[in-house]
Structures are given as structure tokens and as C-alpha cells.
C-alpha positions as CSV (number, residue, x, y, z in Angstrom):
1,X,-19.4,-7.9,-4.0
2,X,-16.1,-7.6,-1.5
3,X,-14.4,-4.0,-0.3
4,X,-10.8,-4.4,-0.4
5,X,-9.2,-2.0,2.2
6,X,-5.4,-2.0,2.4
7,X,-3.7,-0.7,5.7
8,X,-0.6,0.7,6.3
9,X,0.0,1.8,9.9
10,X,-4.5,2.7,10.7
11,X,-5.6,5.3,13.0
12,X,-9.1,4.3,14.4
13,X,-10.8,5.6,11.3
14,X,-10.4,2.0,10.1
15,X,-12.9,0.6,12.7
16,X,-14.7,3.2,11.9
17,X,-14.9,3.1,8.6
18,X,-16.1,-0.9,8.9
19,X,-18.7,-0.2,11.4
20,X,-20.4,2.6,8.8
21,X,-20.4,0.2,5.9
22,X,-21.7,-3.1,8.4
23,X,-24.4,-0.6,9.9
24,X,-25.1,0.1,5.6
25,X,-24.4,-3.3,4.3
26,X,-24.0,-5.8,6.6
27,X,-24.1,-8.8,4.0
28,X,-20.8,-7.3,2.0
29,X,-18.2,-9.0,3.2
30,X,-14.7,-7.0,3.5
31,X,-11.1,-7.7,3.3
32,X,-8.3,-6.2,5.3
33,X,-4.9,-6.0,4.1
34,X,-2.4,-5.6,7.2
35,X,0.3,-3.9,4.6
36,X,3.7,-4.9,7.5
37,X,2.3,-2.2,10.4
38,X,3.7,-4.1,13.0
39,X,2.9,-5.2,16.5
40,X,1.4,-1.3,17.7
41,X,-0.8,-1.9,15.4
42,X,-2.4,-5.5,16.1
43,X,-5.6,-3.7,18.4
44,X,-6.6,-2.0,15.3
45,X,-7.0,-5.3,12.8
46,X,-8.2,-7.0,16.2
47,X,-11.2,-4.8,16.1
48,X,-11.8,-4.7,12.6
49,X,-11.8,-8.8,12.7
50,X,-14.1,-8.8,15.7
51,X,-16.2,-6.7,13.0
52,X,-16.7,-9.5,10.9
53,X,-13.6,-8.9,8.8
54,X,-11.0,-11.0,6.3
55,X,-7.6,-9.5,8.1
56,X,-4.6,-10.9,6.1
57,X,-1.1,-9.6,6.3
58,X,2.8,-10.0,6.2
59,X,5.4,-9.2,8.6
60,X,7.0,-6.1,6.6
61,X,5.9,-2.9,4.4
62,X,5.7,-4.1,0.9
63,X,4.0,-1.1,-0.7
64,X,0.1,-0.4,-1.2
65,X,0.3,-1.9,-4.7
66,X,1.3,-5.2,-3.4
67,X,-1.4,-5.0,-0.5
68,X,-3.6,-4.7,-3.7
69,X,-2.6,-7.7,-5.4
70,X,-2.8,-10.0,-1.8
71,X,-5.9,-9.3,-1.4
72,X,-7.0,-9.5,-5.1
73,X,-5.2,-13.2,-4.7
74,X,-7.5,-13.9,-1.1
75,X,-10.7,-13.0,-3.4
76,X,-9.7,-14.9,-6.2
77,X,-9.4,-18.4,-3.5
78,X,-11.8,-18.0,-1.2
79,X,-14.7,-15.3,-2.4
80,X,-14.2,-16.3,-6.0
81,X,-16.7,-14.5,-8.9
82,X,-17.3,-11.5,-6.8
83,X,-16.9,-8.0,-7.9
84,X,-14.1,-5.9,-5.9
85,X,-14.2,-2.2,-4.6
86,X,-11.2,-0.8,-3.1
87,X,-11.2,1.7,-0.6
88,X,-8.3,3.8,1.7
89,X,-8.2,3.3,5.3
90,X,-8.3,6.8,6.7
91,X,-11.5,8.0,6.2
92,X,-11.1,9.7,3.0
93,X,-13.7,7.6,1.4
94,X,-17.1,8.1,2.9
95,X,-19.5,5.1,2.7
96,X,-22.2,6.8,0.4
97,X,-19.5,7.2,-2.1
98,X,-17.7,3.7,-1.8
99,X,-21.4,2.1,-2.1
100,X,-22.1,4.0,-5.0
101,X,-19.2,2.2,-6.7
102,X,-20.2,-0.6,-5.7
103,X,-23.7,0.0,-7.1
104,X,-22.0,1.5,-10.2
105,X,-20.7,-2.5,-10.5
106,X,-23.9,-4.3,-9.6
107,X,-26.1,-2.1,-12.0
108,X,-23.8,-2.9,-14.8
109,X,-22.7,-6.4,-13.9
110,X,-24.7,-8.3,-16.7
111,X,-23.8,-5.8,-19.7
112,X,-20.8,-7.3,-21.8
113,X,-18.9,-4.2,-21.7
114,X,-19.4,-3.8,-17.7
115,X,-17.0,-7.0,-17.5
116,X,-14.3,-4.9,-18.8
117,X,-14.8,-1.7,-16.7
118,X,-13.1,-0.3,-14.1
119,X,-15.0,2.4,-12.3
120,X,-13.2,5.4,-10.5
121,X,-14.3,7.7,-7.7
122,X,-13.2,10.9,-9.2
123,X,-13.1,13.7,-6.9
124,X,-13.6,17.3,-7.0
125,X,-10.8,19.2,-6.1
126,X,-12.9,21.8,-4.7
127,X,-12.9,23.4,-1.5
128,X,-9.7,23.5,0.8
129,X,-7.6,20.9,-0.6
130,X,-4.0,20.3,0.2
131,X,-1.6,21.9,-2.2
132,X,0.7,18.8,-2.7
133,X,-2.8,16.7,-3.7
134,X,-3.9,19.1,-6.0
135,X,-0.6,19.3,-7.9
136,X,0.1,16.0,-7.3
137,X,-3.3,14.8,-9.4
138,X,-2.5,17.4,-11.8
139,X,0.8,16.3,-12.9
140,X,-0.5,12.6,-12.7
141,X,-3.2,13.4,-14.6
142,X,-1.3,15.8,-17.7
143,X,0.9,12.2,-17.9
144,X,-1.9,9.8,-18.3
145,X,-3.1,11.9,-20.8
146,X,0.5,12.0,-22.7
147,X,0.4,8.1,-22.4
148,X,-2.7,7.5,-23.4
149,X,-4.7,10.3,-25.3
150,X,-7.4,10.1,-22.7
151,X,-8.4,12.3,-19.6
152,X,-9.2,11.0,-16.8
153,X,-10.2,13.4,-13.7
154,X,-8.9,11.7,-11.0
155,X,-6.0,9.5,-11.2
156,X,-4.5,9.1,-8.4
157,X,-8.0,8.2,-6.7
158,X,-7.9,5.2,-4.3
159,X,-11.9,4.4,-4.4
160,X,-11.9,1.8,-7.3
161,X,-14.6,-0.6,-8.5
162,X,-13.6,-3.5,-10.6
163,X,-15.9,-6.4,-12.0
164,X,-14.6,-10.0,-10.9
165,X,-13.7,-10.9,-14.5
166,X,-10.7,-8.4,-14.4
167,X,-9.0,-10.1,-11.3
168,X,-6.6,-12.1,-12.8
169,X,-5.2,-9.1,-14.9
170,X,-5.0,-7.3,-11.9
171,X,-2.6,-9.6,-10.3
172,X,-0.3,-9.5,-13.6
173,X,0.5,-5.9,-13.4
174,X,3.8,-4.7,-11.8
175,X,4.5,-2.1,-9.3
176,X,4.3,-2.9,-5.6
177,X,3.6,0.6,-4.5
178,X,1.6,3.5,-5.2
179,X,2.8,3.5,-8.8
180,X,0.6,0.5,-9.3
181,X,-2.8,2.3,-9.1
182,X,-1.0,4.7,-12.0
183,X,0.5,1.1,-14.1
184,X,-3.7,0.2,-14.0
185,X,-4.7,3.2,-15.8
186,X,-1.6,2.9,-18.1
187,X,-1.7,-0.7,-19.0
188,X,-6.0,-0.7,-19.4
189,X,-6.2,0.5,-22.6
190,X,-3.5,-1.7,-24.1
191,X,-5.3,-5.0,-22.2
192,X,-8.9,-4.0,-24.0
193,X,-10.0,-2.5,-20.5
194,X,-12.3,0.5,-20.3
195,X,-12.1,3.3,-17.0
196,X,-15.6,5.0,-16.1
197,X,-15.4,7.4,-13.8
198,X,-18.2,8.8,-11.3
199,X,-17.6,12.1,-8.7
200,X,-17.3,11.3,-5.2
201,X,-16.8,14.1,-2.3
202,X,-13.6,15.2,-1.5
203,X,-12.6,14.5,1.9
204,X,-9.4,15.7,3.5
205,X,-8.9,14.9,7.4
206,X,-6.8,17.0,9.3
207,X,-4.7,18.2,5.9
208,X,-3.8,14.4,4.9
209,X,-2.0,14.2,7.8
210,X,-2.6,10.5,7.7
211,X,-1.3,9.9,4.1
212,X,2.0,7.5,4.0
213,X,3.2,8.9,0.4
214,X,6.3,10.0,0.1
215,X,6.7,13.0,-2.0
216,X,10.0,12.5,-3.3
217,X,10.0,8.6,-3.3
218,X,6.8,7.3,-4.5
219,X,6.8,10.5,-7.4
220,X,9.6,9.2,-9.0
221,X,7.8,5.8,-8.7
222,X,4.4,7.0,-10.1
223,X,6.4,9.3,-12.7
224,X,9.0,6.7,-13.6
225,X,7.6,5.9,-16.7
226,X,7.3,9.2,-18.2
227,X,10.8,9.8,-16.7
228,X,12.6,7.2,-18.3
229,X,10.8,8.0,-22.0
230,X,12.5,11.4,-21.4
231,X,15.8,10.6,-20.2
232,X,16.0,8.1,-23.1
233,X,14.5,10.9,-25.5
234,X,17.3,13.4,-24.1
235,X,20.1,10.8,-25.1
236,X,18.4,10.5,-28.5
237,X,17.8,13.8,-29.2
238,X,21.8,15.0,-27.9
239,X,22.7,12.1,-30.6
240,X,20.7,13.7,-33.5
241,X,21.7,17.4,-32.6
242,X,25.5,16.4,-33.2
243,X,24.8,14.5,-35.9
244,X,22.7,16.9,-37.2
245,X,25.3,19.8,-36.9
246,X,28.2,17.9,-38.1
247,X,26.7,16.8,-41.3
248,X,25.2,20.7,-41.6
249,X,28.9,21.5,-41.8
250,X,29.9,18.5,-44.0
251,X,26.9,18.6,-46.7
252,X,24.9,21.4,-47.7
253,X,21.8,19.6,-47.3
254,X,19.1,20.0,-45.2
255,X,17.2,16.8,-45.8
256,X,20.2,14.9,-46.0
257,X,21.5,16.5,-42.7
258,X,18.0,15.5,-41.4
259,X,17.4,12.1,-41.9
260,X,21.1,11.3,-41.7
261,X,21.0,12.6,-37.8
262,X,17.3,10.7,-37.6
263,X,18.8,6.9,-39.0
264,X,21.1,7.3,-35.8
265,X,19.4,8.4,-33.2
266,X,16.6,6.4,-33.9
267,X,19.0,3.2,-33.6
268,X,20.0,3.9,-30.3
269,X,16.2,5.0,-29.3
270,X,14.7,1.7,-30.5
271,X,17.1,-0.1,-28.5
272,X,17.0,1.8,-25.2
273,X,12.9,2.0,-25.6
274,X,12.5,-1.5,-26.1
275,X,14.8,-3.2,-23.2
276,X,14.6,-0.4,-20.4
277,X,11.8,2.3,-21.1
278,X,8.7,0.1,-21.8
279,X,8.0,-2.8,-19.5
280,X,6.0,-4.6,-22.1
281,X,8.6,-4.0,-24.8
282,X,10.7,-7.0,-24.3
283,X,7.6,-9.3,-25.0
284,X,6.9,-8.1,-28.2
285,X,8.5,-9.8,-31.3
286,X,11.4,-7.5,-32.4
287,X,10.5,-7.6,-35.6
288,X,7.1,-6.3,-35.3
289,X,8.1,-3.8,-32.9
290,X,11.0,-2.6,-35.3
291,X,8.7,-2.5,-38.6
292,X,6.1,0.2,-36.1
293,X,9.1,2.2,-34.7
294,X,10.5,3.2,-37.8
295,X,7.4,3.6,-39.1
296,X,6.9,6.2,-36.8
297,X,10.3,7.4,-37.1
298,X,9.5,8.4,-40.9
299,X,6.2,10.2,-40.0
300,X,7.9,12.0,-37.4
301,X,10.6,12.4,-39.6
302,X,8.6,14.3,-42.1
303,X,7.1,16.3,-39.7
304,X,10.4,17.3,-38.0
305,X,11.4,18.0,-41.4
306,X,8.7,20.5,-42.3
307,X,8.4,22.0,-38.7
308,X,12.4,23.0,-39.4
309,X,11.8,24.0,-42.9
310,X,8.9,26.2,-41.6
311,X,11.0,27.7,-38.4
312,X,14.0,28.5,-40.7
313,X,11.3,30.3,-43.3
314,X,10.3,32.4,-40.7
315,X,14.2,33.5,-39.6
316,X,14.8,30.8,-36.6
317,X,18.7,29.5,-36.8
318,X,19.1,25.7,-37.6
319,X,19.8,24.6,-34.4
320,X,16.6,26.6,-32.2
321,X,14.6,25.4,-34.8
322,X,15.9,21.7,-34.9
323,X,15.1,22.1,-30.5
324,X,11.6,23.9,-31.1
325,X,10.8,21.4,-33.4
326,X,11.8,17.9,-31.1
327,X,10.3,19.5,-28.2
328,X,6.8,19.3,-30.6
329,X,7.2,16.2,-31.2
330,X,8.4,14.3,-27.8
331,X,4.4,14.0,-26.8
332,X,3.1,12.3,-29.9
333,X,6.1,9.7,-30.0
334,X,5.6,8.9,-26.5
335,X,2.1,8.2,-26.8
336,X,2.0,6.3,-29.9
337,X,5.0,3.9,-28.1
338,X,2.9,3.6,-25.3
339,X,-0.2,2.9,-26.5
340,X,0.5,0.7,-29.8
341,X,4.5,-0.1,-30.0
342,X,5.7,-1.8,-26.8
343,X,2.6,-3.2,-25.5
344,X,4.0,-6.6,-25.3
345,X,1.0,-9.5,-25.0
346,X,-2.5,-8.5,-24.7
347,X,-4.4,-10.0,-22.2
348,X,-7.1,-12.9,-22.5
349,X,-10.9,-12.7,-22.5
350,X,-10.6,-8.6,-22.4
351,X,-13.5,-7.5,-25.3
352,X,-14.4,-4.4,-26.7
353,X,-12.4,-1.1,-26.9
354,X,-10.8,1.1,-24.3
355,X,-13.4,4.2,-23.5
356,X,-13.0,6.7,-20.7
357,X,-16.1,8.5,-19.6
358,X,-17.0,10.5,-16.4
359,X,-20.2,10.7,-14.9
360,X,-20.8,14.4,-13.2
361,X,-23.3,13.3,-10.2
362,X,-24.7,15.1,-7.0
């Protein structure tokens, strides 16, 4: 077993933090990522090493996801075969809690499917949390279950177990900063990977005064992937409402109107989905990929169909009804793209299917 703790910038809760889990577990050995602090920081990954500590670092801020992935890469060449919890540097992780993922790992270490788990300490929420975590992990959370079909409780949770045999996926996934920890979650399911999740306090220090996210910056980095889907399901769906009106004026055909409007749009979608909108989607054969897209494009196509049907029975004008009914629809496309059209190469030695499960503990 190793702890991971990346460090941006530490207050002394770090040392802190080490001297709790050496007074607990003094045979763990930890790893320190120095994520570019600087030179004000040096007394701070001085004491930690005096601790006992791994300290490695670079000379600028590269992001916590790429702090992630250094150290993952440190493991893998010099503490090879050992399990891997991460944990934040600011205190917001109390030692019970990270040593209860740890044990999570241990106790499930020799079951098949425990090679291929990730476990997550899921808080709470309760109590006086700040507003911008709270609806921060909400939105996160109403996305991963868009992507993926699955809840998880906490996603954006930085107290993470995973078993040594997931390392090298680990190091393949992109994002260098707090989207990463998002991309995980995203990408298990389509890797074979399952999440398990256990609840952990909820620990807030002086409001998350601490915290280095960025509201507006790193959102649109955890959110990109959502955010592209849409804007390329905006350009699609202004496509199909002009085609849609201009053959309801030239034809006086519904179904024709419909699927006319559908053939084009779902042209441009396919193309815009597969090169910009799904990072996985250029490493899928086009062919395959193409055959499951319009697939899908004729399910959805006879759902739109009867949802406008229905809309227009009941009085709604063409057009509303045409909206209403896209709007329906937007979720289940995205999540079937996500989880079984782009997802590009699978990874190697990952067995058994994706399950996400939460443990409610004291």
C-alpha cells in the first residue's frame, strides 16, 4: 500500500496530516507530489521528507491531474505492485477515513473483481458545507449520471483507493487538471473498471478557504465534455429545425419532413462527435462507429417521430413540438455515445463488468 498526496501551494496541514498517518501507520510508505509551488514553499516538503516521505516535483503548476499521473509513474518504478490511495493536502481527509480506503483495498485485494475496483470516499454533504461544493458535486454528479447511467455520490471526491493492477490505465487517461479525477469516472466503465464507493466525514476547514479550484476555469474543464456534446447537439439540432421547416413547407409530409431533416443533421453530428466531441472517437474504426451512430439515429428517429406525432395530437404547433421532443431525447443520445459509440480501444487485462455500489457506514 502507498498514499499519494499531491500538493499545490500546502499550509502546514500537510505535515500534519503525515505525522497522523506515521503515528497510525508507520510502515505505509507515502508519496509527495510538489505540484510547481515554488521556493516559499520548500520548508513545507522539507518537513514532510524529514517525515519519512517520497517528495517529487517540477518547477511549474501543471494541474492536480498531472500531479496524479507523476506520482502514479514514481509507484509504478520504484514501489512497484502496491495498491495506491490518494488523498488532498489540506486536511479535508481525516486519517480514519483515508485508512479505511486503504483497508477497503487490502480486504479485497485477492478477489478477482477487487483488481478492477476503484474505491471512493464519498461524503455526506451534511452539516455546514460551502455552497459552491454542494452545487458543485451536484452538477458533477447529474453529468456522470448523463454519461454513464450510473450514480455515483460523490464525484468530485479526492480520497481514492485504487488496486495496483489499474496503474497503468491510470497513466493513459488525459486531463492534467481537476478534470482528470472526472475523465476516471467517465472513461471506467468503458475500460471494464468498476467504482465502489464508501462514506467518509465531511470536513471543511475554514470554508475551503484552502481549495485552489477555480470556479470558472477548472468547471469548464470538468464540464467540457458535456459542454461540447451540447454545443455540437445545438448545431445539429439548428440544422434539422431548418431542414425540418423547409421541407414542412415544400412536402406535405410529416415523416418525410422528419427523416429528411434527421439524414442531415445526423451527417454533420457524426462528423463533429467523432473528431472533436469524444476523445476516444478518433480510435475507433469509422466504420464501426458509423454502422452504431446511425443505428441510433433510427431509434431515435422513431421516437422523435412518435413524440411529434403525439405533441401535435394533443394541439402543440410543429415546431414546439419538434423542440419538446429533441430536448427528450438529447440525454439518451449522449449517453449511449458515451458509453458504447466513441469509446475508442478498450483497455488490457480489465475483466468483469462496470458496477457502481455505495456502502452507507458509520
Amino acid at each position: 500500500m502507498v498514499i499519494l498526496i499531491p500538493a499545490f501551494e500546502p499550509d502546514r496541514q500537510l505535515p500534519a496530516l503525515v505525522r497522523s498517518i506515521r503515528s497510525t501507520r508507520p510502515e505505509v510508505p507515502i508519496v509527495v507530489v510538489d505540484d510547481g509551488s515554488g521556493p516559499a514553499f520548500r520548508d513545507v516538503f522539507d518537513d514532510v521528507r524529514a517525515l519519512g516521505c517520497h517528495v517529487i516535483g517540477y518547477a511549474r503548476n501543471r494541474g492536480k491531474g498531472f500531479a496524479l499521473r507523476a506520482g502514479f509513474g514514481f509507484i509504478v518504478d520504484n514501489l512497484p505492485g502496491r495498491d495506491v490511495v490518494c488523498a488532498d493536502s489540506d486536511g479535508q481527509h481525516t486519517v480514519a477515513d483515508i485508512l479505511r480506503v486503504a483497508d477497503w483495498l487490502l480486504a479485497n485485494r485477492d478477489l478477482e473483481w477487487g483488481h478492477s475496483t476503484m474505491v471512493l470516499g464519498a461524503r455526506s454533504f451534511t452539516g455546514n458545507v460551502p455552497a459552491r461544493s454542494r452545487l458543485g458535486n451536484t452538477a458533477t454528479g447529474l453529468l456522470f449520471a448523463l454519461a454513464t447511467g450510473e450514480r455515483i455520490p460523490d464525484t468530485q471526491t479526492g480520497l481514492r483507493g485504487y488496486p495496483a493492477a489499474m496503474l497503468p490505465w491510470l497513466r493513459s487517461v488525459q486531463g492534467d487538471r481537476y478534470e482528470y479525477e472526472l475523465n476516471l469516472l467517465l472513461e471506467a466503465q468503458n475500460n471494464g473498471y468498476s467504482i465502489e464507493s464508501i462514506t467518509i466525514a465531511t470536513v471543511y476547514l475554514d470554508h475551503n478557504s484552502g481549495s485552489h479550484f477555480r470556479p470558472f476555469a477548472d468547471s469548464a474543464r470538468i464540464y467540457a465534455p458535456l459542454l461540447k456534446f451540447l454545443a455540437s447537439s445545438f448545431t445539429a439540432f439548428l440544422v434539422d429545425t431548418v431542414v425540418f421547416v423547409l421541407l414542412t413547407v415544400a412536402i406535405d409530409s410529416l415523416l418525410l419532413a422528419v427523416v429528411g431533416a434527421r439524414a442531415v443533421s445526423s451527417a454533420v453530428n457524426f462528423l463533429v462527435n467523432r473528431r472533436l466531441v469524444f476523445e476516444r472517437g478518433r480510435d475507433s474504426s469509422a466504420g464501426k462507429a458509423g454502422v452504431r451512430y446511425f443505428s441510433l439515429v433510427a431509434v431515435l428517429l422513431a421516437a422523435n417521430f412518435g413524440l411529434v406525432w403525439a405533441l401535435e395530437a394533443a394541439r402543440v404547433p410543429a415546431l414546439p413540438a419538434k423542440v419538446l421532443a429533441e430536448a427528450a431525447l438529447l440525454a439518451v443520445s449522449f449517453a449511449v455515445q458515451q458509453r458504447f459509440l466513441f469509446t475508442g480501444r478498450t483497455a488490457t487485462g480489465a475483466t468483469g463488468s462496470s458496477r457502481s455500489r455505495t456502502h452507507i457506514s458509520a
